[in-house]
N, C-alpha and C positions, 0 to 999 in steps of 0.2 A: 905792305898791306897790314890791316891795323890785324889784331890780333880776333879767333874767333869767339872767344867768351864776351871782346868787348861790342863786338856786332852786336850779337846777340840778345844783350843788357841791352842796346843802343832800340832794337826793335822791338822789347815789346815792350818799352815803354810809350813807344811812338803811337801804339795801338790807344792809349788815354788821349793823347792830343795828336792828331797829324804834321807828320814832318811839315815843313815854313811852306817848301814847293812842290807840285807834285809836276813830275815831268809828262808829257805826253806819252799815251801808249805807242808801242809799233805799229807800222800800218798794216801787217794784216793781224790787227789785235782782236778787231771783230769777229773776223772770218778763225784765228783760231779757238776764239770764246764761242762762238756760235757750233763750228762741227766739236769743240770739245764737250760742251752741254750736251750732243745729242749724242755722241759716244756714249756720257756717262748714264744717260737715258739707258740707253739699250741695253748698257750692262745692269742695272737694276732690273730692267721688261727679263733679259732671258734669269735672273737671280730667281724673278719672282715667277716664273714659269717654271723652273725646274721642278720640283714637286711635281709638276700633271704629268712628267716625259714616264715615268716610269708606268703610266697606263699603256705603254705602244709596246705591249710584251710581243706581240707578231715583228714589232721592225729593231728590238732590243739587241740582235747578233747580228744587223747587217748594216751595211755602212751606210751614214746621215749626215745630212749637212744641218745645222742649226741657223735658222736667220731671222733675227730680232728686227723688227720695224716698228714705225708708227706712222698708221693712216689716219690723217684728221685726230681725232682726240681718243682712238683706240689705238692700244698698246698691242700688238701680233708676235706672235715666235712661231713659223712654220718649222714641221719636219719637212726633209727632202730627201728621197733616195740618188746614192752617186750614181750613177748607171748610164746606160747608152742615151736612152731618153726617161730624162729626172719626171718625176710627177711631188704632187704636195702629198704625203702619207699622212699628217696629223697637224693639226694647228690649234693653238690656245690664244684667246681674244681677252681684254679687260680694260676699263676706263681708267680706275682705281688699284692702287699698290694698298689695298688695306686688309685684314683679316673677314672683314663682312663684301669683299667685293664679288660682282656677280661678274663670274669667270665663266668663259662660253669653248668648249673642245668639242673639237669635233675628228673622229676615225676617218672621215670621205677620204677618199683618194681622186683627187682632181690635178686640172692643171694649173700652172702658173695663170697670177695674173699677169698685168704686163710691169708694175711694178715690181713684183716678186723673180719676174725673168730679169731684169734688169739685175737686181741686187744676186742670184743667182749667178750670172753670166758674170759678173765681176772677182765674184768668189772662184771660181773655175779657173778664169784665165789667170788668177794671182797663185792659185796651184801649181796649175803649169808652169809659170815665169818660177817657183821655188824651185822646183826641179831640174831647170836647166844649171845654175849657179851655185855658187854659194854665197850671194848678195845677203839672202836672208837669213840669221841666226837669234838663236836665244838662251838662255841659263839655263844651267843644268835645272832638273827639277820645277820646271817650269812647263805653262800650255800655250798655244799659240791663239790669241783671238782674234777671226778676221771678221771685222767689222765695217761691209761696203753700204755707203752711205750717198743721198742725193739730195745737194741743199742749192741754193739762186750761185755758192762757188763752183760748184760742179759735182761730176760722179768721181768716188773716189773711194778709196778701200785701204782702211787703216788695220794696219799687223801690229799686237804687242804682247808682250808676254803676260800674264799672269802666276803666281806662285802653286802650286800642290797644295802645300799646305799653308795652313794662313797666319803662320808666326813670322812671313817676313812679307815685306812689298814691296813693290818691283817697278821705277822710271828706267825708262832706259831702253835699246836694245827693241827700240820701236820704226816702224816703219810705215811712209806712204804711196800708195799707186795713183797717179792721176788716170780717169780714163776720159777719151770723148763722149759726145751725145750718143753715138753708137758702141760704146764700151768697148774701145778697141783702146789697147793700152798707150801712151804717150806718153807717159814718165815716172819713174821710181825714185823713190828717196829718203835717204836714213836719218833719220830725226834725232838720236843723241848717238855721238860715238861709243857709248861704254855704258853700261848696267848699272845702276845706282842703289844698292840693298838696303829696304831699312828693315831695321829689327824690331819688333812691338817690347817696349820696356814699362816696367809698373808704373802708374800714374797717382799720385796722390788726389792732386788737382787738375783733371781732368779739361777743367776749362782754359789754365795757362799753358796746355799742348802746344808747339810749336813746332808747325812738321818745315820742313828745311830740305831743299833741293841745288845742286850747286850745276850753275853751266859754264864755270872757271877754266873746261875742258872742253867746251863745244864752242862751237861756231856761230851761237844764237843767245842772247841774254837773254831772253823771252820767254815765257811760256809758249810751249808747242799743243797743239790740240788734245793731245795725248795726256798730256803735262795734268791740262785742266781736266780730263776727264778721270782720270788717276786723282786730282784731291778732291773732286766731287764722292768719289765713288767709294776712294778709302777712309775719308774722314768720319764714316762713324766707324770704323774696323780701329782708327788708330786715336781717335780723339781729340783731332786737332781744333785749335780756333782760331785758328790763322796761320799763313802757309806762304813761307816764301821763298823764290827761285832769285840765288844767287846767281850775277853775272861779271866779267870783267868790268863793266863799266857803268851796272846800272842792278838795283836791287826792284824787283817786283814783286808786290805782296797779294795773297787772295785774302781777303775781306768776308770770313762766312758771315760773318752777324749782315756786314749790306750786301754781301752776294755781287759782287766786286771786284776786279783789280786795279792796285794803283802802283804807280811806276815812280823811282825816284834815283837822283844821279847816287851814284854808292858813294863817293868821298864826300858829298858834300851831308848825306845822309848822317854819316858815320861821326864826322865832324861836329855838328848839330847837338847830335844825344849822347855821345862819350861820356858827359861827364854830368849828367841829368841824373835825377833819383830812377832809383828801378820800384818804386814803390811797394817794396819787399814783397812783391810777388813772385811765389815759386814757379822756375821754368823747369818743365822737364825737357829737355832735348830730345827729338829721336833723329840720332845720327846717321849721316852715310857712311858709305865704303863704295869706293872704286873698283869693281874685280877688274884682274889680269891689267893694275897700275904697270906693269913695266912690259906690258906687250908694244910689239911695235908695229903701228899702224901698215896697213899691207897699201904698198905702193898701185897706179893704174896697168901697171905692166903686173904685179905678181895678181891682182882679180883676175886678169885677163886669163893668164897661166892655170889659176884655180877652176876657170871656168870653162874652158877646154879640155882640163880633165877630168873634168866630170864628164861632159859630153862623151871623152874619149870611152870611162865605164860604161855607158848608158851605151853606145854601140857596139859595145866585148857585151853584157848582156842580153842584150839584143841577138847578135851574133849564134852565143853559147845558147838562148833558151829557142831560136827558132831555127838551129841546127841539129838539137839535142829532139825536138819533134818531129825533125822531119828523116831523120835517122833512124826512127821508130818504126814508122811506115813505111822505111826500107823502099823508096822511092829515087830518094838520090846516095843512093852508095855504087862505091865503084864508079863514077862520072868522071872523076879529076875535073873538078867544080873549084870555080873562084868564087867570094861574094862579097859585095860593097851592103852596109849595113848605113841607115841616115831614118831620121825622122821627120814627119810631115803633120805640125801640131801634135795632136794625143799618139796617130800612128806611125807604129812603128814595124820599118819595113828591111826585109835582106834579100836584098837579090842577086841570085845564084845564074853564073854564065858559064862555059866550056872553056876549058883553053884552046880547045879546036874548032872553035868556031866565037872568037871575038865578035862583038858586037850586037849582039842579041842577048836578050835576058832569056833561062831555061827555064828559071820556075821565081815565086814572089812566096814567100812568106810575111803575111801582115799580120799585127795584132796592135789593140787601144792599150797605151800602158797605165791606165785605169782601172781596167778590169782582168780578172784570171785566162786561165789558158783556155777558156771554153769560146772565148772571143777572136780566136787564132784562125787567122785564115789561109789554106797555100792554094795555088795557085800552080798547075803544072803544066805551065805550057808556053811555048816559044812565042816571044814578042817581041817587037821593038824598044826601045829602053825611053824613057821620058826623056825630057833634053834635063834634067836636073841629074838622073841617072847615068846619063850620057858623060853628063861633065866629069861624074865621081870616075866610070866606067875611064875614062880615057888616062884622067891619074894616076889609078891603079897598074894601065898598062904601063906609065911612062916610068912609075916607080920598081915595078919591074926592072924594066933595062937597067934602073941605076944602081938598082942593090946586086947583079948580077959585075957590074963596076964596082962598087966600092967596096971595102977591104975593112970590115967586120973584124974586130979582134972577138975570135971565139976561143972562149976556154972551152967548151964542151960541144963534143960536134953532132951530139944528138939534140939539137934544137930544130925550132919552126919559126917562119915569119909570121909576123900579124902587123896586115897593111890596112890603116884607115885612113881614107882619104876624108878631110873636113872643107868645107864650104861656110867659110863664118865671115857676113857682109864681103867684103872686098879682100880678104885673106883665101888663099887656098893654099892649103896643107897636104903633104901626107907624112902621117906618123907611121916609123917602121920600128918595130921590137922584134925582141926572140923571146921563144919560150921555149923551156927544157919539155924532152918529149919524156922524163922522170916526173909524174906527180908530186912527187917527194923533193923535190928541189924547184923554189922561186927563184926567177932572174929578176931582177934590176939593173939595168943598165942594157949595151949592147943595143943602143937604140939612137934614133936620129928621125929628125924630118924634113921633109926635101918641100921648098917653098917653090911657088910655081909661079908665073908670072898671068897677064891676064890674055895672051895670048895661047895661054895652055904649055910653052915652053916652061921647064921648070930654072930656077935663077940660081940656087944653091943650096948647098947641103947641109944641115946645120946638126954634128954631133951634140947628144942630151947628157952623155956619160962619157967621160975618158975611159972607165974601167966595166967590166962586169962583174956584179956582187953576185953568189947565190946566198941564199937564204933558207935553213931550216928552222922549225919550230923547237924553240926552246924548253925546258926543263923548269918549270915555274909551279911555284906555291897554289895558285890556283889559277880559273881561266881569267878570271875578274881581275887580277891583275895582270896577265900577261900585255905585255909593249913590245909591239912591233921596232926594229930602228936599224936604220939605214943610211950608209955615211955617206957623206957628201966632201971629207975631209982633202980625197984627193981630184976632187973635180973644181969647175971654173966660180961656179954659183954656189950660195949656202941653200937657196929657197931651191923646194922641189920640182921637178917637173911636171910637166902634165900628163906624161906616161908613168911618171913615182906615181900619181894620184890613179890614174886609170889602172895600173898593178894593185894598188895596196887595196884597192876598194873590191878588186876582183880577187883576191888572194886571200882577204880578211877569212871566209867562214873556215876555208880551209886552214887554214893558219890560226884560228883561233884569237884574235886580237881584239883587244878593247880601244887601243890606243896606238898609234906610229908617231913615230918622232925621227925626221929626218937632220943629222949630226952633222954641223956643216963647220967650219975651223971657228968662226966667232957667233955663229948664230944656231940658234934649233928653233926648229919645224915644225908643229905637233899638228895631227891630223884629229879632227874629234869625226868619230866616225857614225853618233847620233843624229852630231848636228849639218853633218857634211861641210865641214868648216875648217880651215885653215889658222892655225896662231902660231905669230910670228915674234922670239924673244931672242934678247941678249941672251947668248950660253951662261956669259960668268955671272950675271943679273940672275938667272933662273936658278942656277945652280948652288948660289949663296942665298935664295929664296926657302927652295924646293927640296932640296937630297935631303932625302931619307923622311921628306913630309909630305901630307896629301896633297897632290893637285886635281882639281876637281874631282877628288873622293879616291885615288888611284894613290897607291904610297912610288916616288917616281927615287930610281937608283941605276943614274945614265953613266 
């Protein structure tokens, strides 16, 4: 590959005469020029709205959704309260982005129109789809902007990052939701593998800015919707005047002065202008950087893993906060009570049966995991169990019997079982752990899950840990840098479980941890417990990186 300084000469002279050939755009060049324009739309409509938000001093400490639109040739940005049933709390209107524009606000508190339900219902369900997984991530220091949009391609809801503060910008690390006509979701999809950081550096010459995007590392030579809405949006932040996305096989350039893209083969590009005057004009570059260049890409099997433990937390929460209520009211103590804990959309539900009388539920604890504990609802009274309940309910017994068969290496005999049975598409689970009945001591390991068939027989047993670890909190400089870490040195796998996940994320406040890092013989683990996210490196790669340097702001000494 030729070298970067000679590209670079090679393109902005091209910008005086156009290369010989211009190649065809991609075919869906339109559709991503078309929803990138209106992305970049919106982030200019809520830009220039902000200033009025600070009028809603009544809805300033309670939670809001923001949602930027355009109806016909008015620009809109409603408020929205998150709640059981959303209404509109504030909305600001205007034709014109200019300092004499007549800006129209209004305090009503009404309802959705059916547009605004639309783009609403799309925001919602892309909440909840983050919370199950950890599909979705972003940069430290960064905000999340979802932006659900309705053009002749469809309804759709674009995720990206934006920076805190505004000395760096940010491709990358973006994502999109396809929904149908009835907004029910259909498809997700991660639009660059890796965060691309630029820096703002001094400009002399303002006009030979040359902002510079590389997809040498993706799957797309193309600008992505995102792509274009990002140089629309940052080019007066950064000063570009002309902007182009490197690819394996093909260079595309944005064109501000025609408000443009044009496409061309990269070798023959390169070829062409190599050795052309640069007509002594000054380029200032604004460089990338790759973050976490030596992480390694997480396999369909380890998502999978990440994403069953998280589910696995979300039901030990669940569990703990609508045990911990119902122990209050001293209604179920003393029962020798079992309970299977699952979610149903926003609700979340645990239902408590006897052991002396299988097959009926005693009592239901539900609550939206949306809102606080004032939305908790229990239920105290004998019923029949749903057939989804029933399925979990017969697991649970089956796992029983087997853990009373299988042969547990305990180091500590004051432990307790915790049996979650999972229901995920055509997979049924149950995860079995122990926990010390010592607050002061985490377990890790000491755990297995028994895979069932779909006749309800269960098929095998599958150990998660050869050994059990315990785990006390460490002696550390401060809490901000305290790491969690947990070895995997003598087990089968370097990547963690998805009981490591459902522990460390339940263990976290008590333990104090910013960070876990799971120590496997050639690989480490790290848990970012912001971003509910998994990163996966070479040990000796990181280690000749990282010891004794910041990793994401954390000084790391494994």
């Amino acid at each position: 590959m030729k070298c970067i300084a000679m590209l670079f000469a090679a393109m902005l002279t091209a910008f005086a005469a156009l290369a010989q050939k211009e190649e065809p755009l991609a075919k869906n060049a339109l559709e991503a020029e078309t929803e990138g324009r209106l992305l970049a739309r919106l982030d200019y409509i809520h830009a220039f709205a902000y200033p009025y938000f600070g009028k809603m001093s009544m809805y300033n400490n309670k939670p809001t959704i923001y949602i930027p639109y355009v109806d016909g040739d008015s620009n809109r940005v409603i408020v929205c309260t998150s709640a059981a049933e959303p209404k509109v709390v504030y909305s600001v209107a205007f034709t014109e982005m200019t300092k004499t524009a007549n800006v129209i606000t209004s305090h009503q508190v009404r309802d959705f129109t059916s547009t605004e339900r639309e783009l609403y219902t799309m925001i919602e369900r892309t909440v909840l789809e983050a919370k199950r997984d950890s599909f979705f991530h972003f940069p430290e220091n960064a905000y999340a902007k979802f932006r659900p949009i309705i053009t002749p391609f469809g309804h759709k809801l674009y995720l990206y990052a934006d920076p805190v503060k505004h000395d760096k910008l940010y491709f990358g690390d973006d994502f999109v939701l396809e929904f149908d006509k009835d907004n029910r979701l259909m498809a997700r999809k991660q639009l660059h593998k890796y965060v691309y950081d630029y820096g703002l550096h001094d400009r002399n010459l303002p006009d030979t800015v040359f902002g510079y995007h590389s997809h040498t590392q993706e799957d797309n030579d193309d600008f992505t919707a995102t792509d274009i809405c990002k140089i629309l949006y940052y080019q007066t932040i950064a000063g570009w005047n002309n902007f182009v996305v490197e690819g394996n096989h093909f260079l595309t350039f944005w064109d501000y002065k025609k408000d443009r893209a044009v496409r061309y083969d990269k070798d023959e590009f390169v070829d062409y202008y190599t050795n052309k005057p640069y007509h002594g004009k000054h380029l200032v570059l604004v460089q990338t950087e790759r973050q976490d260049s030596g992480q390694i890409p997480l396999t369909t099997e380890m998502q999978q893993i990440a994403t069953d433990g998280l589910y696995l937390a979300n039901l030990s929460t669940i569990t703990i906060f609508a045990t911990h209520h119902s122990a209050k009211q001293g209604k179920l103590t003393n029962q020798n009570l079992h309970a299977v804990a699952y979610m149903e959309g926003h609700i979340c539900k645990l239902v408590f049966f006897k052991e002396a009388n299988f097959g009926k539920a005693f009592a239901t604890v539900s609550f939206d995991e949306r809102y606080d504990s004032s939305y908790l609802k229990t239920e105290y009274q004998s019923r029949n169990f749903t057939p989804y309940e029933r399925k979990l309910y017969q697991m649970y017994v089956s796992a029983i019997d087997v853990i009373k068969d299988y042969n547990l290496q305990k180091r500590d005999t004051s432990v307790h079982f915790i049996i979650q049975p999972v229901i995920s598409g055509s997979s049924k689970k149950v995860y079995v752990t122990t926990e010390s009945n010592d607050p002061g001591k985490l377990i890790f390991g000491n755990d297995f899950y028994i895979e069932f068939a779909k006749n309800k027989d269960y098929l095998k047993i599958i150990p998660l840990h050869n050994t059990a670890e315990f785990l006390t909190q460490s002696n550390n400089i401060s809490a901000d840098t305290l790491l969690g870490i947990h070895s995997h040195f003598n087990e089968a796998d370097d990547f963690l479980t998805a009981t490591d996940i459902s522990k460390l994320a339940r263990y976290r406040l008590r333990a104090g941890w910013s960070h876990f890092v799971v120590r496997g013989k050639t690989h480490l683990c790290f848990w970012n417990f912001e971003k509910a996210q998994v990163i996966y490196w070479d040990a000796k790669l990181f280690k000749s990186l990282y010891t004794g340097k910041p990793y994401h702001g954390k000084i790391m000494f494994l």
